[in-house]
BABA-439614 format. One record per residue: x, y negated, z of N, C-alpha, C in turn; residue in one letter. Coordinates in nm, 2 decimals. Example, Ala and Ser with C-alpha at 12.3 -4.5 7.8 and 13.67 -1.06 7.14 Angstrom:
BEGIN
<<1.32 0.57 0.78> <1.23 0.45 0.78> <1.32 0.33 0.78> 'A'>
<<1.28 0.22 0.71> <1.37 0.11 0.71> <1.29 0.00 0.79> 'S'>
REM end
This chain:
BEGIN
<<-1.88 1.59 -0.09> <-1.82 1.47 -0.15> <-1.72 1.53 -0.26> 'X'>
<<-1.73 1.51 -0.38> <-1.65 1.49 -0.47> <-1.54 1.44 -0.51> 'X'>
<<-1.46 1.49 -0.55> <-1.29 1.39 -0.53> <-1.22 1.39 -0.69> 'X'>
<<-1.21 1.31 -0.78> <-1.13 1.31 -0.90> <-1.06 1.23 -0.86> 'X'>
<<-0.97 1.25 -0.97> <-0.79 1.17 -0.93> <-0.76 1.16 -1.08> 'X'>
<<-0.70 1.06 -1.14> <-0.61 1.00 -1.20> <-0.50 0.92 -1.12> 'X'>
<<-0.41 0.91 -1.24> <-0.28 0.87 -1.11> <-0.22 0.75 -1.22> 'X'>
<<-0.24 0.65 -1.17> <-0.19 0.52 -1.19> <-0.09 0.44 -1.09> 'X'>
<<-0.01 0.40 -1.15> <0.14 0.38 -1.11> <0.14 0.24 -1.08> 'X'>
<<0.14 0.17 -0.94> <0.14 0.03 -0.92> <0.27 -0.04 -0.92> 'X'>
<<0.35 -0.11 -0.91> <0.45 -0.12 -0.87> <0.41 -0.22 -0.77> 'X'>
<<0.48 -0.25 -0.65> <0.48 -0.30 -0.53> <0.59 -0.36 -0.47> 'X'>
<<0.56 -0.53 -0.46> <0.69 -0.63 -0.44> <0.65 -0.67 -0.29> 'X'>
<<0.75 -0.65 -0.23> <0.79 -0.63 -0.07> <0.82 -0.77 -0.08> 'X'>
<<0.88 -0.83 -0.12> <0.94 -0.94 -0.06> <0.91 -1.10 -0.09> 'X'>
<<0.80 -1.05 -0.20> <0.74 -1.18 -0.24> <0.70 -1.29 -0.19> 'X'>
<<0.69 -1.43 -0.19> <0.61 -1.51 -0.15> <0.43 -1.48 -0.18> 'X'>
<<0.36 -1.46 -0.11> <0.19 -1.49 -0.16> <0.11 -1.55 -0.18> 'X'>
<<0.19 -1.69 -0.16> <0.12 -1.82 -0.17> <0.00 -1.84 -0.24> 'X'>
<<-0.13 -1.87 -0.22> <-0.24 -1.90 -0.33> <-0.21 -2.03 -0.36> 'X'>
<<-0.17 -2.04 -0.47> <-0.23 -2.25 -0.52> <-0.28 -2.21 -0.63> 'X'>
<<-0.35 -2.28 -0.68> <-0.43 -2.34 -0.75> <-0.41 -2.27 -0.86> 'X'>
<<-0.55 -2.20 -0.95> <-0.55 -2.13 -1.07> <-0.53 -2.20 -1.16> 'X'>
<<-0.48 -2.17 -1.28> <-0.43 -2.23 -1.41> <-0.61 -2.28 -1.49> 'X'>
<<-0.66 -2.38 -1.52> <-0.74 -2.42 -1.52> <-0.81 -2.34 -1.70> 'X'>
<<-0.76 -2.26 -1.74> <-0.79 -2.16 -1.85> <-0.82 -2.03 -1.80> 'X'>
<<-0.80 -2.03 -1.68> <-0.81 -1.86 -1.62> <-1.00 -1.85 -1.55> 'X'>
<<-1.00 -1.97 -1.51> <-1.15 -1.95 -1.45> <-1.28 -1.85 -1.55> 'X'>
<<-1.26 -1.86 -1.68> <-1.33 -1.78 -1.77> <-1.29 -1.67 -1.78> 'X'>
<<-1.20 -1.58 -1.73> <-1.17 -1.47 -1.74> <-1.21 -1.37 -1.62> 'X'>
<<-1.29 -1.24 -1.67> <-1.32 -1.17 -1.57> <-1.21 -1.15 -1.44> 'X'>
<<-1.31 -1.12 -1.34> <-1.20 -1.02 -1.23> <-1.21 -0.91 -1.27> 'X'>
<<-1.05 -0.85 -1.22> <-1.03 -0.71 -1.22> <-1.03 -0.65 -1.12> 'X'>
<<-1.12 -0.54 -1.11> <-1.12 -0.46 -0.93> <-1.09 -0.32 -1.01> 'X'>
<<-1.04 -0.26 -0.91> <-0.98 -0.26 -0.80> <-0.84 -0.39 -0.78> 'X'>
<<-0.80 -0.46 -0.73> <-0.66 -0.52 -0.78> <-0.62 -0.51 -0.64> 'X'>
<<-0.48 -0.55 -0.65> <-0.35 -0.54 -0.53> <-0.33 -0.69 -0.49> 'X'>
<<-0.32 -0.70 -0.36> <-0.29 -0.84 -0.33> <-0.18 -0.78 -0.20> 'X'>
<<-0.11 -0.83 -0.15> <-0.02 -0.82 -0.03> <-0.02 -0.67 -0.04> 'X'>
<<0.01 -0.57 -0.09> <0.01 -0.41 -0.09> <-0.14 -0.32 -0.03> 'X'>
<<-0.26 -0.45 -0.04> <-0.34 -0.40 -0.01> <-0.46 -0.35 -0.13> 'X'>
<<-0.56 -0.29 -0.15> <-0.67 -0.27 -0.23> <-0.72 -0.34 -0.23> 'X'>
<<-0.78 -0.39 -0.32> <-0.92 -0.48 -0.31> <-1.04 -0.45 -0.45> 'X'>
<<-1.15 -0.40 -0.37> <-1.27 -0.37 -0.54> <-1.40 -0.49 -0.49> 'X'>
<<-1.35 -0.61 -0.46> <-1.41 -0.70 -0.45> <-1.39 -0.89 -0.46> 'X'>
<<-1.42 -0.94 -0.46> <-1.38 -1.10 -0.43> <-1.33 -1.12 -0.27> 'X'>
<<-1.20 -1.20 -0.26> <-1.16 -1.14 -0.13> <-1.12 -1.33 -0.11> 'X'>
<<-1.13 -1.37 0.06> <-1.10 -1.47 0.13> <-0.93 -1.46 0.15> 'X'>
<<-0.88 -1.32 0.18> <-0.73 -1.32 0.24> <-0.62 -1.43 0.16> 'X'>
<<-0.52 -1.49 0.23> <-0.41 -1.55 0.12> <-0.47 -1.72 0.16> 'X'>
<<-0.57 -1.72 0.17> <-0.58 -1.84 0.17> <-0.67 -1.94 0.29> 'X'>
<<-0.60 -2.05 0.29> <-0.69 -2.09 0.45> <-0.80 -2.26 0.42> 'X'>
<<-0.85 -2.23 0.28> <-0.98 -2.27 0.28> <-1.09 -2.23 0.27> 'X'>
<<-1.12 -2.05 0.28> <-1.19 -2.00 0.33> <-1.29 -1.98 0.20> 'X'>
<<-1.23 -2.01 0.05> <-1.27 -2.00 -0.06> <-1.26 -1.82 -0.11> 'X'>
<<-1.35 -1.80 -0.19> <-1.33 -1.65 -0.26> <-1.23 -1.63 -0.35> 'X'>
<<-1.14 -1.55 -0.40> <-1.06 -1.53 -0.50> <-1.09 -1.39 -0.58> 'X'>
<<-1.00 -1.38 -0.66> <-1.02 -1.23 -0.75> <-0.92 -1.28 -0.83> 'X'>
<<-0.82 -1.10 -0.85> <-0.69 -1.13 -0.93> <-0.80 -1.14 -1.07> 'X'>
<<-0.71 -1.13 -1.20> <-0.74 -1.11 -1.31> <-0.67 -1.03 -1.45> 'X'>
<<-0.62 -0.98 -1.32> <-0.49 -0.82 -1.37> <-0.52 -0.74 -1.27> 'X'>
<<-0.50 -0.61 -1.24> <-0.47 -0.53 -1.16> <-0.39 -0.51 -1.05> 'X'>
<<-0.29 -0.63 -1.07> <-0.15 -0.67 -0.95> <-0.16 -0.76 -0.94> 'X'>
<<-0.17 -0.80 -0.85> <-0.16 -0.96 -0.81> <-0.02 -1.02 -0.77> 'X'>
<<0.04 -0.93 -0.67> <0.17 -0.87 -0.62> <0.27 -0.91 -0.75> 'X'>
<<0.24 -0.85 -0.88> <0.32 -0.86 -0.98> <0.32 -1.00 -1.09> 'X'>
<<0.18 -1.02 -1.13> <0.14 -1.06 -1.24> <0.07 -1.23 -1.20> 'X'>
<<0.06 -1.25 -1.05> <-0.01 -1.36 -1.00> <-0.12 -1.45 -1.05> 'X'>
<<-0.19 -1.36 -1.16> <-0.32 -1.40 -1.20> <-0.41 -1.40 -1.14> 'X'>
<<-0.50 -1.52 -1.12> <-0.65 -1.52 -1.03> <-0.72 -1.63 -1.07> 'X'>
<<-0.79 -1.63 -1.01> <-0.94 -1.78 -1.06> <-1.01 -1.70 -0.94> 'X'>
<<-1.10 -1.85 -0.89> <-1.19 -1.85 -0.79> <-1.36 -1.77 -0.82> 'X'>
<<-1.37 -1.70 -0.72> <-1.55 -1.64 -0.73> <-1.58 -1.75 -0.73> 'X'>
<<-1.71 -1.70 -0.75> <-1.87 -1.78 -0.73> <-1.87 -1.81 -0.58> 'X'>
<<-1.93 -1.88 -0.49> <-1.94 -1.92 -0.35> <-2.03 -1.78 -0.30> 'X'>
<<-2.09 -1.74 -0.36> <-2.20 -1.60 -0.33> <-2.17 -1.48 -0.32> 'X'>
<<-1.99 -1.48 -0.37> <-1.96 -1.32 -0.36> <-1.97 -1.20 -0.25> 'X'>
<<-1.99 -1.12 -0.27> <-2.05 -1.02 -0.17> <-1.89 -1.02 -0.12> 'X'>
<<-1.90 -0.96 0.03> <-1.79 -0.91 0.14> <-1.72 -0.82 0.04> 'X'>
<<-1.56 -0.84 0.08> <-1.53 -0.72 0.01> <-1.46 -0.61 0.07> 'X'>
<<-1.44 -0.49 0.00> <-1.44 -0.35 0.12> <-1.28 -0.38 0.13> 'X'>
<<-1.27 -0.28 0.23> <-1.07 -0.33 0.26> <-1.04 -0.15 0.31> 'X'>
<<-0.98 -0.09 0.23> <-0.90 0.01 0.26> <-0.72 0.00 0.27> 'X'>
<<-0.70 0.09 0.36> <-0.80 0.20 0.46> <-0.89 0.09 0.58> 'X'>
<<-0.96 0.15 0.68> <-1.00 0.07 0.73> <-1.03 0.18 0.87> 'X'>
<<-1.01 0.16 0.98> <-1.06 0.23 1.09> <-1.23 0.26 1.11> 'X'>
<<-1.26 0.35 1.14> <-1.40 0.39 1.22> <-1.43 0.51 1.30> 'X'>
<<-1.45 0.47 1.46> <-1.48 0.54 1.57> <-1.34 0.63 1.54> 'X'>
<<-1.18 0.56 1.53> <-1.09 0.57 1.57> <-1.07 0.71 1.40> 'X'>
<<-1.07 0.67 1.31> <-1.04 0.75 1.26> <-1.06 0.70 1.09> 'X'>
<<-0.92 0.68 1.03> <-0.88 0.66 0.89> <-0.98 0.64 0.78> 'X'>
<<-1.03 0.52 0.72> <-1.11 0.63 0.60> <-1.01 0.55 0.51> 'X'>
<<-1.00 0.59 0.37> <-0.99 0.54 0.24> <-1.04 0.52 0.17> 'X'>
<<-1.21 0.53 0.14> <-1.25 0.53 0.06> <-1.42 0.51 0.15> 'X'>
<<-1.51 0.48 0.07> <-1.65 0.44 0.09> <-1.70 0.62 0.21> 'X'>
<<-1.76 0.55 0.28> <-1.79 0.65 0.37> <-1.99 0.68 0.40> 'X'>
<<-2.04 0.72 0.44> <-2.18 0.77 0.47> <-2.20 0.78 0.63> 'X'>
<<-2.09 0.81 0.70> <-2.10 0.84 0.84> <-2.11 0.72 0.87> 'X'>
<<-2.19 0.74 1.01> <-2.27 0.68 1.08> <-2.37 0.59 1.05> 'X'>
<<-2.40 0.61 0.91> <-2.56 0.57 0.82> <-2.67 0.67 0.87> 'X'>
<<-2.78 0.60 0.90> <-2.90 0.73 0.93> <-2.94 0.70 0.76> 'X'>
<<-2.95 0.59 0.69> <-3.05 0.60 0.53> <-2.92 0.73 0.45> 'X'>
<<-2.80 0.71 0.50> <-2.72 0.79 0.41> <-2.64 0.70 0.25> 'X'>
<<-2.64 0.59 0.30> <-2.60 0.53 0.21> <-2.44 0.49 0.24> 'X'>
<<-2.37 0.47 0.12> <-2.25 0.46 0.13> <-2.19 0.37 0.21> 'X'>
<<-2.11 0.32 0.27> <-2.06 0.15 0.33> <-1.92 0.17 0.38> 'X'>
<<-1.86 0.04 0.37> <-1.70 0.04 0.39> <-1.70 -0.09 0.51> 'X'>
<<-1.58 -0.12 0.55> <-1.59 -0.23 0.68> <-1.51 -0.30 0.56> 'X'>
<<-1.53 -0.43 0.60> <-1.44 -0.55 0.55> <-1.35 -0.62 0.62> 'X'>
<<-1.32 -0.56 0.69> <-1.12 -0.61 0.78> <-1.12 -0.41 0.80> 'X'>
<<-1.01 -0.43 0.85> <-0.93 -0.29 0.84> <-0.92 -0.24 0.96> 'X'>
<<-1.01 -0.28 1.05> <-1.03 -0.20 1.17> <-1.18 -0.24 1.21> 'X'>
<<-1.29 -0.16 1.16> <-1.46 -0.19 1.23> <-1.43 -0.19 1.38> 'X'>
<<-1.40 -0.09 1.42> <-1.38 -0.07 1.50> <-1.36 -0.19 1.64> 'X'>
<<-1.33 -0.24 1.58> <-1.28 -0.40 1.66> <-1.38 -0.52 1.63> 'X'>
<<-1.34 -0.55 1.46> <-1.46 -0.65 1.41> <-1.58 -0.65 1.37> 'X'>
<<-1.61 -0.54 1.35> <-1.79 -0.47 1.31> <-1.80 -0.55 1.18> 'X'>
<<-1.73 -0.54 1.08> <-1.77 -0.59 1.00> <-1.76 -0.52 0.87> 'X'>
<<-1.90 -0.51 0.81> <-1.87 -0.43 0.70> <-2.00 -0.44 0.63> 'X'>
<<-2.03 -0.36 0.47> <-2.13 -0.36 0.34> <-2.13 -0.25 0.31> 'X'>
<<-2.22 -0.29 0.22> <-2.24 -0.15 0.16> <-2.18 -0.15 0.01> 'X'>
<<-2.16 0.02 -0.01> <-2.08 0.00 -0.16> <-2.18 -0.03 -0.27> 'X'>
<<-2.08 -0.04 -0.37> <-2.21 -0.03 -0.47> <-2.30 0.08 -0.55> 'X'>
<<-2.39 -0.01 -0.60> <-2.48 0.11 -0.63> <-2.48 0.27 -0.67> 'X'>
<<-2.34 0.24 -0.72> <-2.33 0.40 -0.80> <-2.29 0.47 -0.65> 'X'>
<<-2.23 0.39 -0.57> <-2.15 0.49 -0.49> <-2.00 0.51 -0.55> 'X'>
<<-1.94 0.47 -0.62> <-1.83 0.46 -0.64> <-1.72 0.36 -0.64> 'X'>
<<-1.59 0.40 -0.55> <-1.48 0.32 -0.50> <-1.39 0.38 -0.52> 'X'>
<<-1.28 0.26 -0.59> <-1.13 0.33 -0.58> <-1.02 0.26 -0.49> 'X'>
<<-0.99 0.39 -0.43> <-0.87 0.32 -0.35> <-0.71 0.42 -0.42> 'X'>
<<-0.65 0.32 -0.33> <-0.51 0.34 -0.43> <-0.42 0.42 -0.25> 'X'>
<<-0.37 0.52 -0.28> <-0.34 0.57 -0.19> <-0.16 0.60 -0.23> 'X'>
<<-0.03 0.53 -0.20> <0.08 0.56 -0.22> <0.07 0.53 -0.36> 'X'>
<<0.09 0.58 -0.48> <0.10 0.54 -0.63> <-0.02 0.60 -0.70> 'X'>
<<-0.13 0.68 -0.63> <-0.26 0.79 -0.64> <-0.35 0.68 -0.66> 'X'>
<<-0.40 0.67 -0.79> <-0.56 0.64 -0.74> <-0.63 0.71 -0.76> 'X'>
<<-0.74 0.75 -0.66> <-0.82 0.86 -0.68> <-1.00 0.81 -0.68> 'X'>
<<-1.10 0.85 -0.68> <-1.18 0.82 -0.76> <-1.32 0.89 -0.66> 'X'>
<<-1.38 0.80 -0.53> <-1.43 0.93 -0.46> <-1.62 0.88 -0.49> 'X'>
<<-1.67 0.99 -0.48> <-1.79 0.95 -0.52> <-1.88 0.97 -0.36> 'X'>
<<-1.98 0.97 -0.28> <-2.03 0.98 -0.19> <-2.21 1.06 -0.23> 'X'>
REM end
């Protein structure tokens, strides 16, 4: 496995409210940005968390935490990976290959498989970024 690193600097608000309401009705045309930050966590996908109608979201900045930009996915969006995440009791941060027989990449989508068995596969390139302390590093599989 391969490991590059650039180091991008998040800033991270502890004490924020996270409320989801309702996107600014100009923002729905604007891409998502992944990897982005929601509650101090990663996200390189359309994510359910924050909210309890069970709708998709995606920031549309890199911080969500900071900048509180988002608009709603499509209803179709794939699971999204959640680092770090437990498996067979042991840390990953980043897209993993173990316990694949094809050998293909996959991450769990809650933060402990271990418990919910829930998880996908990465995407095609095989590339995910997780943000580790103020590190994002860059792993390939």
């Amino acid at each position: 496995k391969k490991e590059y690193s650039s180091f991008l600097i998040f800033a991270i608000t502890m004490n924020s409210s996270f409320l989801l309401s309702g996107p600014d009705e100009n923002v729905e045309s604007l891409p998502c940005v992944f990897p982005f930050v929601f509650k101090n966590q990663v996200y390189t996908g359309c994510t359910t968390n924050g909210r309890s109608d069970g709708r998709y979201w995606c920031a549309i900045s890199s911080n969500y935490n900071i900048d509180r930009m988002w608009r709603f996915c499509s209803e179709e969006s794939d699971p999204t990976c959640v680092f770090p995440f437990i498996y067979k009791d042991k840390l990953y941060t980043t897209c993993t290959a173990d316990g694949m027989r094809n050998g293909r990449c996959w991450c769990a989508t809650t933060s402990n498989y271990d418990i919910d068995k829930k998880w996908t596969y990465c995407n095609i390139t095989g590339r995910t970024e997780a943000v580790v302390v103020a590190v994002a590093k860059y792993y390939y599989c």
